[in-house]
Each structure stands twice: as C-alpha cells, then as structure tokens.
N, C-alpha and C positions, 0 to 999 in steps of 0.2 A: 334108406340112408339114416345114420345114427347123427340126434338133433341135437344130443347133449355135449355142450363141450366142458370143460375143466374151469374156462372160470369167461367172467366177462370182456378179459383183453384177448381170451384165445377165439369166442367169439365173434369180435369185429375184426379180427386183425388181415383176412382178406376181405372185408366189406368195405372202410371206409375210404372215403378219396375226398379231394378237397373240392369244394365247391359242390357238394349235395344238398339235398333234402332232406331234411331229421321230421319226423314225427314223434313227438314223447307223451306219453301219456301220464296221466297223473292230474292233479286238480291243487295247485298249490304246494304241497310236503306230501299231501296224503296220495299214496299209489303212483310214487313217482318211482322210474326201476333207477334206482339212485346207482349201485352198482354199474350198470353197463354207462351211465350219465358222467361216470368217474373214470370210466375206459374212453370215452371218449374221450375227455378233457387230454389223457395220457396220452393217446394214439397223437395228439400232435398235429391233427387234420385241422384245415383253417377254411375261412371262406364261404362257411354252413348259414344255411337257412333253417332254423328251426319253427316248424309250428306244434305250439302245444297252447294251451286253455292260459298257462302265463308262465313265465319262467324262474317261479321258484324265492329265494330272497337270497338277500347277499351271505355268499358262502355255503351255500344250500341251493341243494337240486338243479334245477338249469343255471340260475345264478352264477356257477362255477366256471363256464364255459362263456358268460359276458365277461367275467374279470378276466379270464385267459387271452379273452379278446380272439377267438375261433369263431365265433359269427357276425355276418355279413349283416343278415335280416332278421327278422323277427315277425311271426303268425298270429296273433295271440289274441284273447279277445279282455285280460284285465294285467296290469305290470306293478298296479301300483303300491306295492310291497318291497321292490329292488332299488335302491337308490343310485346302484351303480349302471343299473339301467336307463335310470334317467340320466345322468350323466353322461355314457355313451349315445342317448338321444339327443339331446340337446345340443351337443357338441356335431353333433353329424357324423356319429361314428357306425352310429344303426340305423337301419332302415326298418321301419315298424309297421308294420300290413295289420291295423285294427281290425276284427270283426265281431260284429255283435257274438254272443255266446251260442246261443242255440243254431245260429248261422252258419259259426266253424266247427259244431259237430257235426251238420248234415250235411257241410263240405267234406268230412272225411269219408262219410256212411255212405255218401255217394262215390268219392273218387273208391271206396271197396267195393261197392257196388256195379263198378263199370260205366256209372251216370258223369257224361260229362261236363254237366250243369244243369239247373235248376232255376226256377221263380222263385223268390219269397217277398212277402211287403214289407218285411223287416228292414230298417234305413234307408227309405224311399224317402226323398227329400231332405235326408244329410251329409255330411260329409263322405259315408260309407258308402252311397251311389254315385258317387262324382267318380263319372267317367266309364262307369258300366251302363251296357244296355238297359232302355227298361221297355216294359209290355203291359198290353193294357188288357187285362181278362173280366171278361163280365163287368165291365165301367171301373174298376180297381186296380192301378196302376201297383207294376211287380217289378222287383230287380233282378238280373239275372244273375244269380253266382257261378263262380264253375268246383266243379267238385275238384280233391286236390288228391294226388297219389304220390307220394313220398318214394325215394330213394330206398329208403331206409324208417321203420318204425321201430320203435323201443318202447316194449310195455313192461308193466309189474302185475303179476298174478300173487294169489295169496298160493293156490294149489296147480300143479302139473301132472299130467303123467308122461313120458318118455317118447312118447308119441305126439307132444306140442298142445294137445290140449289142455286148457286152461280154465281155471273156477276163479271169480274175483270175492272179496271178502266186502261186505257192507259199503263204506262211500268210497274204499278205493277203488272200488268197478269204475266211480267215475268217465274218465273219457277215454280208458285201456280198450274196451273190446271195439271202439270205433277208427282208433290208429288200428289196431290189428291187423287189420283189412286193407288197412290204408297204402299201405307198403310195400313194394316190390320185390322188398326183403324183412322179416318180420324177425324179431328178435327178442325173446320172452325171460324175463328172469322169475323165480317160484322160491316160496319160501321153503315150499314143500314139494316134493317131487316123490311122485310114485311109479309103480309100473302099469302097462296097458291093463285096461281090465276092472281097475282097481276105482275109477271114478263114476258113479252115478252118471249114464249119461243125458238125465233131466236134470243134475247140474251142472255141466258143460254149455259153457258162456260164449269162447269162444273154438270153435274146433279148430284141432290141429292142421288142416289141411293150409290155415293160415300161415302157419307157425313154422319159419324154417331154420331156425337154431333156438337151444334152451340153455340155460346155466343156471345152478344153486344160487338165489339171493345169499347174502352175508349175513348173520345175524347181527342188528346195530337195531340203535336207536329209532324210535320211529318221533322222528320230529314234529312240531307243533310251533304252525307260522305267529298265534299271538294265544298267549294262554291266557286266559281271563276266567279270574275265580274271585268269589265271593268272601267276604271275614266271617269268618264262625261265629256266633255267637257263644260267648262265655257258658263254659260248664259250671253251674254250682255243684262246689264240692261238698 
C-alpha cells in the first residue's frame, strides 16, 4: 500500500473522529509535525485528548488546537509556556492528566510495546499517585502506570523514505520515535523523502512497519519558544 499522500489534510481526512486520542510528538516548537497539527485544527474534529511532552505556546504548535477549543484533555508532563492554556485550566475547560516527564515517555514506549503497565518510584507520595495502585518491591514502594496507546499519533521526522521509515535530526528525535509506536495509526511528516533503498539502515530510528501514512513537511520557519542571546561586545574599529 502506497503511505505517501499529497499533503497533511489528505492524510487525516478518513482518520480523525471526534473524541480520540492524539499523540504528538515534538518537545516544545522543536520536532513538532506542525503541518499535520494545522490539519487537524482544519478537519474541525472536537472533543481530543491530546498527549504530548507539552502543548506548544499560544499560536504555535499544539497551542493552536487549545485556542480552537478542539480539546477536551490534556497528557502532558510541562504547559507552562501557554497562557491560553491556563486559562482553559483554570476555568474548567481542560482537563490536564500531569505526568512527570520521563514517566510519559515510558508510557508511550510501553503502550508501543504492547506493555500494559508498569512500576516506577517516580511520584510516590504526590499528587501524581493519588489514586493509582502502588507495590512494594524489595522494601521500595512503586506506582503503577499504565502504558497509553493513542488513536492516532503525529510525528515530525527530518528524513523518509516511501516506505515510512524515518531518521530524526539532533534534539528533534526528542519524544517522535516513542509516539511512533504509540498509535494505532501512525502518521509521519519528513522534510525529506526519499525512495526505498536510499537510507542507511543503521540510521533508521524508527521503521516503517510503524508508519501508516507519510506526507511532504512544508518548508517554514522552524520556531524557537524563548530566544535568549547575549550583547556583543563592542568591535574597535
């Protein structure tokens, strides 16, 4: 079956329904698949639970889908960048499932994995264990998570080839090749797409067998959530 389609709205447009599961990948701006994030917003679907590492800032990346007011929940394990998110929190418009960080990637790695949950000591005796199981292994008391398997995941790769396999570039790898997995339906946009054959495959991150539709990313801007730079020191002339 041919995974490439024409662009990111022709991609979703028999996948989404309302009231799913989103996985998005990405780590703030960087390796977020902003394109299919903008199909969505478009397709018009409501009532999403999204998890990703955090949802972007206002106007930008996930962001764009609070202000549309299309989601119900929220995954996440940091927000504090979105102001309109807090706003829809505060108000009672969102429902926000915190998890520590390294907790909600090995929620994902497990729901690709087939693992239906796990131990960890991570948030034992805060907020984050109120109301989950816990166990006690070798005298060390462990919470139980359960691993999470999305509807639907959306990642950004830097490189493709036609065949859904994917290469991620420096810190966009970020949390892409662990949604990959995650998803029931996996949906990959590539800045670059090549044909079979053509990638290294001791650089192949995540393989295709994941991957069940692809589309061209857009070329744009590649965003930066706070820029922070230093004053040069004066040249003498």
């Amino acid at each position: 079956m041919a995974k490439l389609q024409h662009s990111a709205a022709e991609a979703l447009q028999d996948i989404l329904r309302d009231g799913q599961t989103l996985a998005v990948g990405g780590f703030g701006l960087s390796g977020i698949p902003a394109d299919l994030i903008e199909a969505v917003r478009d397709s018009g679907v409501q009532d999403l639970t999204i998890v990703s590492n955090n949802m972007g800032i206002d106007g930008k990346g996930l962001g764009i889908l609070i202000e549309s007011g299309q989601v119900r929940k929220v995954v996440a394990s940091y927000v504090g960048e979105n102001k309109v998110f807090a706003e829809h929190y505060l108000s009672g418009r969102l429902e926000v499932e915190f998890t520590p960080q390294g907790t909600l990637a090995e929620r994902l790695r497990a729901g690709g994995a087939g693992i239906p949950a796990f131990y960890t000591r991570t948030g034992v005796g805060t907020l984050v264990a109120e109301g989950k199981p816990l166990e006690e292994f070798d005298g060390v008391t462990y919470v139980r998570e359960r691993g999470i398997v999305a509807d639907v995941a959306l990642v950004h790769a830097h490189t493709a080839d036609t065949d859904g396999n994917l290469i991620y570039r420096h810190t966009a790898r970020n949390f892409n090749p662990v949604v990959a997995t995650a998803g029931k339906v996996t949906i990959a946009e590539a800045e670059v797409i090549v044909q079979p054959g053509e990638l290294d495959p001791n650089h192949i991150v995540t393989p295709g067998v994941y991957v069940q539709r692809l589309v061209q990313a857009s070329n744009r801007t590649k965003d930066i959530e706070q820029r922070t730079v230093r004053l040069r020191a004066a040249v003498p002339a």
